[in-house]
C-alpha positions as CSV (number, residue, x, y, z in Angstrom):
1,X,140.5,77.4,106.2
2,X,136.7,76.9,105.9
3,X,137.3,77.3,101.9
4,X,140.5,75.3,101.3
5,X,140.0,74.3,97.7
6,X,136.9,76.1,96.7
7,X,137.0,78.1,93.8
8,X,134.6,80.9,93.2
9,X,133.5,84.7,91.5
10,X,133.2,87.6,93.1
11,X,131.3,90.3,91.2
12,X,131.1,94.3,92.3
13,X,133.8,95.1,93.5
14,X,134.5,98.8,92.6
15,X,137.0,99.8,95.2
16,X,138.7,98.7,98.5
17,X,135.5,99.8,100.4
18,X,132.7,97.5,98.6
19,X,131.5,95.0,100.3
20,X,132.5,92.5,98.0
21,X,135.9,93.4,98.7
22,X,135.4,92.6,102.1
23,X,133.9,89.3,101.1
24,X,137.0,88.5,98.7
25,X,139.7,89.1,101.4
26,X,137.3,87.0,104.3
27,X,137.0,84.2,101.4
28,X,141.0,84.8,100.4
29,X,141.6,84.1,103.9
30,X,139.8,81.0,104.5
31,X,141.5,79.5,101.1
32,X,139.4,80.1,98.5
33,X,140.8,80.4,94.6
34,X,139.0,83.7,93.4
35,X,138.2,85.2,90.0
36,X,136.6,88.4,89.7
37,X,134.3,90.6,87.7
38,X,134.5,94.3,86.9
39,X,132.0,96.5,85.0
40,X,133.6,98.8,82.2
41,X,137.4,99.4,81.6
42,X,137.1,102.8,84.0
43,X,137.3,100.0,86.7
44,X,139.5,97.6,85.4
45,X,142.5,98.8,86.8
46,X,141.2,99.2,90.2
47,X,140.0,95.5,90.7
48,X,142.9,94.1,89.4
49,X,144.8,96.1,91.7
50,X,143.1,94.9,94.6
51,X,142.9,91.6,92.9
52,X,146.3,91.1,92.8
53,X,147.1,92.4,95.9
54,X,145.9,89.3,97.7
55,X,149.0,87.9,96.7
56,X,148.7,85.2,94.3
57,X,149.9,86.4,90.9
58,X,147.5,87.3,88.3
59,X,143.8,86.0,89.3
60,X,141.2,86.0,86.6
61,X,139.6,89.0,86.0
62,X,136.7,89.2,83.5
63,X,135.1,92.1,82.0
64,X,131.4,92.2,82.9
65,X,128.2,93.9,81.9
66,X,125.4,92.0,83.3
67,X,122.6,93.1,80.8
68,X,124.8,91.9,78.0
69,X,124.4,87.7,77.5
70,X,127.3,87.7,75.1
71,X,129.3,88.8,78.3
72,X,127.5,86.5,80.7
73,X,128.7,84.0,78.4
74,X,132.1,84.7,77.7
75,X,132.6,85.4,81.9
76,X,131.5,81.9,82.4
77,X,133.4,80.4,79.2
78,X,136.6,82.0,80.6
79,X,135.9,80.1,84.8
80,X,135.5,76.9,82.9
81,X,139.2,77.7,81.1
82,X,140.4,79.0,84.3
83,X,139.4,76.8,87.0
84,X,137.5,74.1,85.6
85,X,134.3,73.6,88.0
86,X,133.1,76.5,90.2
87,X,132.1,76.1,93.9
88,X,130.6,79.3,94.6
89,X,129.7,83.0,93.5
90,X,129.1,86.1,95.5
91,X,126.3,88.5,93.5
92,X,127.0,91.9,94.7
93,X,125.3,94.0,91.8
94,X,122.9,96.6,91.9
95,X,122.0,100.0,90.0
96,X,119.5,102.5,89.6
97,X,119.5,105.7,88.3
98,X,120.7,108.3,91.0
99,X,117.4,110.5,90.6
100,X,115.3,107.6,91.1
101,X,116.7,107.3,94.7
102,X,116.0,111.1,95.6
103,X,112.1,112.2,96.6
104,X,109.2,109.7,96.4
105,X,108.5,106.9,94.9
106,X,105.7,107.5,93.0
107,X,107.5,109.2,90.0
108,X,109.7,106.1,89.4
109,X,109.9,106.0,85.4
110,X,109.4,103.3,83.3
111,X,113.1,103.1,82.2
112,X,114.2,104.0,85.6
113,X,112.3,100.5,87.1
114,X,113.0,98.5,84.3
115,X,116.9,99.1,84.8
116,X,116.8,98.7,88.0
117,X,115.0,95.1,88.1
118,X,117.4,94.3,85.1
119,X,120.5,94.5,86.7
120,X,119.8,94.2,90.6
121,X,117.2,91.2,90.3
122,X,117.7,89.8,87.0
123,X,121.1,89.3,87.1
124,X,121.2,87.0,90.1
125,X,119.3,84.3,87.6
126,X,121.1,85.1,84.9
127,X,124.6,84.4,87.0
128,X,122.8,81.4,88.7
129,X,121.8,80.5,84.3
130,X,125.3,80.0,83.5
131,X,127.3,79.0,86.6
132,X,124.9,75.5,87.2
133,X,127.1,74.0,84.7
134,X,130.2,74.1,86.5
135,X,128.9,73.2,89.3
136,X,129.3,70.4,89.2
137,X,130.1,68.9,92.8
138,X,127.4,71.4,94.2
139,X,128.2,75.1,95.7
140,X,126.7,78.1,97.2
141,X,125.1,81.1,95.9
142,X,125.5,84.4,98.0
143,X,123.2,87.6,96.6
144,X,123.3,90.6,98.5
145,X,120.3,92.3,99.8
146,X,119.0,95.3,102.2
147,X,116.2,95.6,104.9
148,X,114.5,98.0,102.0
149,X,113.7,95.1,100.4
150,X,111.2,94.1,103.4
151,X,109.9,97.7,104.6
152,X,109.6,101.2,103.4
153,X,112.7,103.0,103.5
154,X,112.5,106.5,102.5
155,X,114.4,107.4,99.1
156,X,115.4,103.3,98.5
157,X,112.3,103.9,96.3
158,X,112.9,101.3,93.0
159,X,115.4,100.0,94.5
160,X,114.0,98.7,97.5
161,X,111.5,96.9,94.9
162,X,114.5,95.4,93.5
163,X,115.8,93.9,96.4
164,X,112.8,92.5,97.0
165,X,112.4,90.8,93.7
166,X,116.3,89.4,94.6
167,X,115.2,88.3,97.8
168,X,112.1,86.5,95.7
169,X,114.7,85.0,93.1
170,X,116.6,83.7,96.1
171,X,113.9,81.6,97.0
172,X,112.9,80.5,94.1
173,X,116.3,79.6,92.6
174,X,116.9,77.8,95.6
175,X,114.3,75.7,95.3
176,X,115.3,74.7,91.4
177,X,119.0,73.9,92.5
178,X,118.4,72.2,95.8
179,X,118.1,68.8,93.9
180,X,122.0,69.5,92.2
181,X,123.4,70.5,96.1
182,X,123.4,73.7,95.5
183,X,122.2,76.6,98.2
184,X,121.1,79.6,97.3
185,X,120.8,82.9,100.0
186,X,121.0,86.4,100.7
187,X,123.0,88.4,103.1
188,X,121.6,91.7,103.8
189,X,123.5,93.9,105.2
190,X,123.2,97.0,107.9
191,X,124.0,100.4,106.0
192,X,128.0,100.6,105.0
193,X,129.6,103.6,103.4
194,X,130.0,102.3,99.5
195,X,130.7,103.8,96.5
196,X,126.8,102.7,95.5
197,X,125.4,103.7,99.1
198,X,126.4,107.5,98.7
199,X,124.4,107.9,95.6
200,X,121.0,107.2,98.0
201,X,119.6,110.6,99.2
202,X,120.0,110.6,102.7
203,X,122.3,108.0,103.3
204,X,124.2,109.4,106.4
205,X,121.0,109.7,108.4
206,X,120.0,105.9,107.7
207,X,123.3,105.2,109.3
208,X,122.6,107.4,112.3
209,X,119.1,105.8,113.0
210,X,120.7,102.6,112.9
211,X,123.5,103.3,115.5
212,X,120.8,104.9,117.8
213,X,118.5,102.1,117.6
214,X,120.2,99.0,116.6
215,X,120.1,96.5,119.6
216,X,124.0,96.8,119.3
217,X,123.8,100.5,119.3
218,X,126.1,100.5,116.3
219,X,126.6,99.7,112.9
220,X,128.1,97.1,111.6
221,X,131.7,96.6,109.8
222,X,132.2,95.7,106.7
223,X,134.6,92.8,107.9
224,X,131.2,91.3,109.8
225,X,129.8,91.3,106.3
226,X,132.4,89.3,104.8
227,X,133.2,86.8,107.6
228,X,129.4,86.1,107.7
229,X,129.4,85.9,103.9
230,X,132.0,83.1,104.7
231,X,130.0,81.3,107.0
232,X,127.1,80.8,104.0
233,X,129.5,79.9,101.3
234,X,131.2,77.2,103.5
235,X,130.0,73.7,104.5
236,X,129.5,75.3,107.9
237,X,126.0,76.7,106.6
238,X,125.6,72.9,104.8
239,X,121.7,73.0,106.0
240,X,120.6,76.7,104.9
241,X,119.6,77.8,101.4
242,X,117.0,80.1,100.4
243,X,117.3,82.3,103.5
244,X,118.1,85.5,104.1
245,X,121.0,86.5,107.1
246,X,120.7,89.8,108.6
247,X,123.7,91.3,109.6
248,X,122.8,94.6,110.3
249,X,123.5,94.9,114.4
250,X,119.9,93.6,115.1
251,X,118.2,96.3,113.3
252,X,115.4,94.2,111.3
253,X,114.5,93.2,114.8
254,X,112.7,96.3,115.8
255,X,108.7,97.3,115.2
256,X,109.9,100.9,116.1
């Protein structure tokens, strides 16, 4: 019960196989006290379905566009209603147009970029802006990233950019929130089959380089996601912020 008595958000979930889902139940399991996010009511139904099925009645569920502050605002008005402080909050966001992920990178509009950066960088700080406030006893931030973020992988294009500026803000909000006890990292992840990974061109063959290379000779499972995701948002990982955990089989590990 490595969370008994922590309270925290989970955004992104979209259906039982995100990875924040896997994250929730490993957090559910360990004794957290969730609330959740979902983006648009096409969605709405489908979190609180899983939301509910943890088995604790109705768990706050808050509708959430992360380029819209009045949202942000009202997200975080609503945790303080519902449970008070706040202890931690998984960022499991990311978007970019599906035709900026196909071909090079090179033809990457200036829409295309901005969006991306808006909503899978920008909204880690924006989060980070309004949760501070309740936490008040400290807590532990937990973005999720991808090896794109550190080298070239083909097709990532924009969004590998992205990730890195995430992986940047991780540091850097780290460092500003140190000082109130609370840790900041990112978690990035070996290639899982997502609703958001099967929009990337070539998706299936990233996951079949990985297995044939990976040090493991595998890829990994969503549930060694979520339990590692535990381990940073727990006192267990007391010492760490502004890191980021591969768990990805050993893959990042290789020059070729």
């Amino acid at each position: 019960m490595l969370l008994q008595g922590k309270k925290g958000l989970i955004t992104g979930v979209a259906n039982k196989r995100s990875i924040a889902w896997a994250i929730a139940q490993a957090a559910h399991r360990e004794g957290a006290q969730l609330a959740f996010t979902y983006q648009g009511e096409r969605l709405k139904e489908s979190v609180a379905e899983l939301a509910n099925s943890l088995g604790e009645g109705t768990l706050p569920l808050f509708e959430c566009d992360v380029s819209s502050d009045s949202q942000l605002d009202s997200v975080f008005g609503g945790l303080k209603e519902s449970f008070g402080r706040l202890d931690f909050f998984v960022h499991a966001i990311a978007f970019a147009k599906r035709e900026e992920l196909e071909g090079e990178f090179v033809p990457t509009s200036r829409e295309g970029y901005r969006l991306a950066l808006d909503i899978s960088s920008y909204s880690l700080t924006a989060l980070a802006q309004r949760a501070v406030p309740l936490m008040t006893e400290g807590g532990s931030i937990v973005a999720l990233t991808y090896y794109g973020a550190e080298k070239v992988i083909p097709r990532y294009n924009v969004m590998g950019v992205a990730k890195a500026a995430l992986e940047a803000s991780v540091r850097y909000l780290a460092f500003d929130l140190g000082p109130k006890k609370i840790r900041v990292n990112g978690l990035s992840s070996g290639p899982v089959q997502t609703l958001a990974a099967r929009g990337i061109s070539g998706f299936t063959d990233m996951m079949k380089i990985v297995e044939s290379r990976a040090p493991l000779r595998r890829n990994v499972e969503i549930a060694e996601v979520g339990n590692a995701a535990v381990f940073l948002l727990s006192p267990l990982s007391s010492g760490i912020t502004g890191e980021i955990l591969h768990v990805d089989c050993g893959y990042n590990i290789l020059g070729m």
